[in-house]
C-alpha positions in Angstrom: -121.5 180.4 48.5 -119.8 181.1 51.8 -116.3 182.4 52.1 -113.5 180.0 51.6 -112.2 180.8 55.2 -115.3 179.5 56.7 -115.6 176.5 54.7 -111.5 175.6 54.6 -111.4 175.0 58.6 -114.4 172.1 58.4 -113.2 170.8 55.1 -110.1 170.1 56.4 -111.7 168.8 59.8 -113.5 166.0 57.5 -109.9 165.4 55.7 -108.3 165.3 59.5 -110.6 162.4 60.0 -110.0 159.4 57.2 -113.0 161.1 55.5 -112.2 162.7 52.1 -115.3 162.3 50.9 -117.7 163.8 52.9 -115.9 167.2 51.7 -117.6 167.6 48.2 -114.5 169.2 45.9 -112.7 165.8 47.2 -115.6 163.3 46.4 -116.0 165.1 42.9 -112.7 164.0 42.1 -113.0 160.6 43.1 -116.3 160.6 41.2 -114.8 161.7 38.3 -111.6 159.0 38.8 -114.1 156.4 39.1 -115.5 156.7 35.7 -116.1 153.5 34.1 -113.8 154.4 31.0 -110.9 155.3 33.7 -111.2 152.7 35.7 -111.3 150.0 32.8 -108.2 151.8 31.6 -106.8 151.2 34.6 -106.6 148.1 35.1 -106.0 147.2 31.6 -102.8 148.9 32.5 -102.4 147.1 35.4 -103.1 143.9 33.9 -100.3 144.8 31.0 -98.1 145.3 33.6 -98.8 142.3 35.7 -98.0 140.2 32.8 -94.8 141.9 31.3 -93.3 141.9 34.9 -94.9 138.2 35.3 -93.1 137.0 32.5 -89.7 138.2 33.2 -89.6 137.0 36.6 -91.0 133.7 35.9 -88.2 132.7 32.8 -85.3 132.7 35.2 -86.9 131.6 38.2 -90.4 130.0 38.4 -94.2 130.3 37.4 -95.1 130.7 40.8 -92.4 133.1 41.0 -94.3 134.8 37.9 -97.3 134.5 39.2 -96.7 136.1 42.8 -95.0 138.9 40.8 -97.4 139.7 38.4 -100.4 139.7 41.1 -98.0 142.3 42.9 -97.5 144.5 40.0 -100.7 145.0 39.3 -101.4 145.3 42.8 -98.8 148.2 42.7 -100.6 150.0 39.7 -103.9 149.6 41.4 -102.4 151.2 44.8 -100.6 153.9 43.0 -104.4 154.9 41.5 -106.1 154.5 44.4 -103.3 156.8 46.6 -103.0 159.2 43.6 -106.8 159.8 42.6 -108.9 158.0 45.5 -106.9 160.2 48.3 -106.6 156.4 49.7 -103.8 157.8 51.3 -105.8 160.1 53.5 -108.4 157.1 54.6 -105.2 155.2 55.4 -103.0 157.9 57.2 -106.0 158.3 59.7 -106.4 155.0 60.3 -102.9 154.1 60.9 -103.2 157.5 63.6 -106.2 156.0 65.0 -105.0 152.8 65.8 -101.8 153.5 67.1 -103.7 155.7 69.1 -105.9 153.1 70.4 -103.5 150.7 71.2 -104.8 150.8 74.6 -108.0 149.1 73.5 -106.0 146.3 71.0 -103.7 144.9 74.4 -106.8 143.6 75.9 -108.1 141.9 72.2 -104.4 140.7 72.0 -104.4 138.9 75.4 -107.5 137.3 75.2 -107.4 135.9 71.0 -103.3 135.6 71.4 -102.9 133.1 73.8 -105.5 130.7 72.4 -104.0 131.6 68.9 -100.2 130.7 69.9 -101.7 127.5 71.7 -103.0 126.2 68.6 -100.6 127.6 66.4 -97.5 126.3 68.7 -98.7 122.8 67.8 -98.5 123.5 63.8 -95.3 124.7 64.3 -93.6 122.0 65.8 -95.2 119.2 63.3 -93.2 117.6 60.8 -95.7 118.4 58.0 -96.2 121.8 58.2 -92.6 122.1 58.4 -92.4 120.1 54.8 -95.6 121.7 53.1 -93.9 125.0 54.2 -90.2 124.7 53.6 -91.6 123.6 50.4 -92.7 126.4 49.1 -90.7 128.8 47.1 -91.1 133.0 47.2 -93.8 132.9 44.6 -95.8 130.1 46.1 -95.2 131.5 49.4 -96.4 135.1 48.7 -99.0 134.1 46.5 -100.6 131.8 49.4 -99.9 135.0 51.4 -101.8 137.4 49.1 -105.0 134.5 49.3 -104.9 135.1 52.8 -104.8 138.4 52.6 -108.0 138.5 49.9 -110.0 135.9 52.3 -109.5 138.5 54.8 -110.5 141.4 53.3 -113.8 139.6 51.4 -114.7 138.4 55.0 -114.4 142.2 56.4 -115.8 143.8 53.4 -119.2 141.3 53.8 -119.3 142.1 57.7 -118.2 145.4 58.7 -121.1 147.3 56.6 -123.1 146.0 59.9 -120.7 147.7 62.4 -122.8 150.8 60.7 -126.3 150.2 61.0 -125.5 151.8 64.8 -124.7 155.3 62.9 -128.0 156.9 62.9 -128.3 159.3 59.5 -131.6 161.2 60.6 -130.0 163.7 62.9 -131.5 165.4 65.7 -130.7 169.1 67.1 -129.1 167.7 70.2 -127.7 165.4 68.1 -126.0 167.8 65.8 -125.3 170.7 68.5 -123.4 167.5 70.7 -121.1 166.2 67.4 -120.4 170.0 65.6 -119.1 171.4 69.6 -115.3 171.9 69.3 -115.2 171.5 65.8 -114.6 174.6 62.8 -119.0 173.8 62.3 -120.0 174.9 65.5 -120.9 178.2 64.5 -123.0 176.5 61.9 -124.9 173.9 63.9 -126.0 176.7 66.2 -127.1 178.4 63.6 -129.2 176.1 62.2 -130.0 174.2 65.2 -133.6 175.9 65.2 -134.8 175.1 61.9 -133.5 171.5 63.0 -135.6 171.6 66.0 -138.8 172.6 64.3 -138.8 169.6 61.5 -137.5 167.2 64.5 -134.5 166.0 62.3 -132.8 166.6 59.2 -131.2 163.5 56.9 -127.7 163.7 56.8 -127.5 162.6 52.9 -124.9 159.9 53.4 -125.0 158.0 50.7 -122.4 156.3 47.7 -118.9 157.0 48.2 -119.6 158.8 51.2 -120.6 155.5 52.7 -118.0 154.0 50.9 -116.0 156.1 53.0 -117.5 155.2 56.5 -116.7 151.6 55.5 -113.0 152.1 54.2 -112.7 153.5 57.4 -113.4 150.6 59.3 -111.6 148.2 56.8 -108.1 149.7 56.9 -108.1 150.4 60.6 -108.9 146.6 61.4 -106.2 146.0 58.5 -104.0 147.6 59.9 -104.5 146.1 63.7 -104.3 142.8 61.3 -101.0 143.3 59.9 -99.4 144.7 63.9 -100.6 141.1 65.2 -99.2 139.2 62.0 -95.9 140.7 62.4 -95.7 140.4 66.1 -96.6 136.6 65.6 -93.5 136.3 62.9 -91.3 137.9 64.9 -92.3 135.3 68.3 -91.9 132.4 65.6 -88.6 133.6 64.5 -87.2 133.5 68.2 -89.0 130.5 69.5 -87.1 128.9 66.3 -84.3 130.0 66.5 -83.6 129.5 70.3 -85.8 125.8 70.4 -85.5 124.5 66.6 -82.4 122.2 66.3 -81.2 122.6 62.5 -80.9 118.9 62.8 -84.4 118.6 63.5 -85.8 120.7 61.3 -83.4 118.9 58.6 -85.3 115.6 59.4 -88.5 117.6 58.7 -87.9 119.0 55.6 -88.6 117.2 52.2 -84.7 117.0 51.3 -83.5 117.0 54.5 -81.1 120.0 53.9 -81.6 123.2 56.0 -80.8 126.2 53.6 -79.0 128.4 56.8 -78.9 133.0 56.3 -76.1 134.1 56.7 -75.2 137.2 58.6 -73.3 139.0 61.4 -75.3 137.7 64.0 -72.2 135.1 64.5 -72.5 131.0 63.4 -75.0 129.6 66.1 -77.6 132.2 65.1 -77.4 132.0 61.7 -77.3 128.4 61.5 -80.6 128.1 63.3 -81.6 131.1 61.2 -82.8 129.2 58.1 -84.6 129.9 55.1 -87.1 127.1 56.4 -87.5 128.6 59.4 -88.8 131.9 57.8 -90.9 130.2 55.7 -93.0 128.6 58.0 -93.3 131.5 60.4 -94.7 133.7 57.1 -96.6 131.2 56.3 -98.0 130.5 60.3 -98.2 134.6 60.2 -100.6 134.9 57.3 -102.8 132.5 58.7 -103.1 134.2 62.1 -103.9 137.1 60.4 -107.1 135.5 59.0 -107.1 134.0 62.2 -107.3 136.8 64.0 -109.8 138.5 61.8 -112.3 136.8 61.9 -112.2 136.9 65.7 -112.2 140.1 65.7 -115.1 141.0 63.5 -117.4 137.9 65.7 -116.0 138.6 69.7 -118.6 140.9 71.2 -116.3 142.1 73.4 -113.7 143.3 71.3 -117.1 144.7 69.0 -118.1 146.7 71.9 -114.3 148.1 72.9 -113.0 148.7 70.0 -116.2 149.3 67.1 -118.1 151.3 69.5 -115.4 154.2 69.8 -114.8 153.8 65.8 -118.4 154.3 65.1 -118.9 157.1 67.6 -116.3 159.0 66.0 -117.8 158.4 62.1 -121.6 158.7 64.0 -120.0 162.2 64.8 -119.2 163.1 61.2 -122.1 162.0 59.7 -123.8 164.8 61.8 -121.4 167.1 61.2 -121.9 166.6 57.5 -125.4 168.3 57.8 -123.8 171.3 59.1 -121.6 171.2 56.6 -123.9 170.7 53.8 -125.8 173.7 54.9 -123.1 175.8 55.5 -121.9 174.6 52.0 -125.1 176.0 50.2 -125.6 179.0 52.3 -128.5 178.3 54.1 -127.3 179.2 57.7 -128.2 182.6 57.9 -131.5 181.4 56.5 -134.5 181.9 59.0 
């Protein structure tokens, strides 16, 4: 077993890079919190939870309110898990890094699916039915149809983005492994090893189960994450275009009682009289569907796939050969002839 010194630097270069799990002590953990027994605990807990809170909100409000609060709860218990055993919160600190990093690469996405998207979505929102379906709603109708958006989004990722990895090539070459180890704390051990590699023409880098897991968390909460930026960018354009074009009197005629429910706030009278609770109901509502929108344009444009997947990939591609340095500096075999 080598030194801790030598192995702390590339451990924590996996960590560095939304991958836990390619560092063994970490994916050990996360083995052991994904025990069956555990995990059914779990979410029997969460599921106790979801009710108990569900209940209470829904008797002096509504069972949609209940509803929408009990899927939340639960969702909580879940994330709290996931953050406190899975080291989600490593996967998701990278990716929020990486993205905001890369913002260069999501303008040109933006101005090419954006346009189109506010085109069509422009339309919805100044029709009289979408303003009555959406004013309609109440909180717990409204954030449960967000949360179904949200779950169509993430079932359509989850089925498509395990083909973004076919590219990352896990029988690793010396070239291969000298190129991705160079400026990285396995250097020393890629060189060292890079003959035996040589000789037997390439080594498998052993990525398999939650370390492929990992690869493809990776790519899910960076495109979430690019998800949510546009969402929120397209609430906050509905919210002004509403507030500066929507006449309350209008909107009035467009709702089912013909009452606009005005927020108040310092923002002075004309403001918060346009301001209405209808009018940020519908942008939510028009927001969570360009989110779907917008992922499943992402996932099928080839030129966003190329831009913005092809750097992604390259980066985990790079791992995945550093991981066979890693495993052989992990069992010693480095100074092996």
């Amino acid at each position: 077993m080598p030194p801790r010194e030598t192995l702390d630097p590339a451990e924590h270069w996996f960590v560095a890079h939304g991958l836990p799990y390619f560092v063994d002590s970490y994916r050990a953990t996360v083995a052991a919190g994904l025990r069956r027994s555990r995990v059914a605990a779990v979410v029997l807990i969460a599921a106790v939870v979801g009710v108990v809170v569900g209940v209470v909100v829904a008797v002096p409000l509504s069972a949609a309110a209940g509803v929408g609060a009990a899927l939340s709860a639960a969702g909580v218990v879940l994330a709290a898990y996931a953050v406190a055993t899975l080291r989600a919160w490593l996967i998701v600190g990278w990716a929020v890094r990486r993205t905001f990093r890369s913002l260069g690469l999501l303008v040109p996405l933006v101005t090419r699916a954006l346009p189109l998207l506010l085109l069509f979505i422009t339309f919805l929102f100044i029709n009289a039915e979408v303003w009555q379906v959406s004013a309609a709603l109440d909180g717990g109708v409204l954030w449960v149809t967000v949360l179904l958006f949200a779950a169509v989004a993430v079932g359509f990722l989850l089925t498509r983005l395990p083909e973004e990895l076919d590219t990352v090539d896990e029988e690793v070459e010396c070239q291969q492994l000298l190129d991705a180890c160079r400026g990285t704390p396995l250097e020393a051990a890629a060189e060292s090893i890079a003959a035996r590699v040589e000789r037997v023409g390439a080594v498998d880098a052993e990525v398999t189960g939650l370390q492929k897991a990992n690869l493809v968390l990776v790519l899910l909460v960076t495109q979430t994450v690019q998800v949510l930026l546009l969402a929120i960018a397209v609430f906050a354009f509905f919210i002004v275009f509403g507030v500066v074009a929507m006449d309350p009197e209008v909107v009035g005629s467009w709702t089912t009682d013909g009452v606009v429910h005005p927020l108040t706030g310092p923002a002075g009278d004309w403001i918060g009289l346009r301001l209405s609770q209808e009018l940020v109901r519908v942008s939510v509502f028009l927001a969570a569907f360009s989110g779907l929108y917008f992922t499943v344009y992402a996932v099928t444009d080839d030129v966003y796939r190329k831009q913005f997947f092809s750097t992604v990939t390259r980066e985990l591609e790079r791992a995945v050969s550093a991981r066979v340095a890693y495993r052989f500096l992990k069992d010693g075999d480095v100074t092996r002839p």
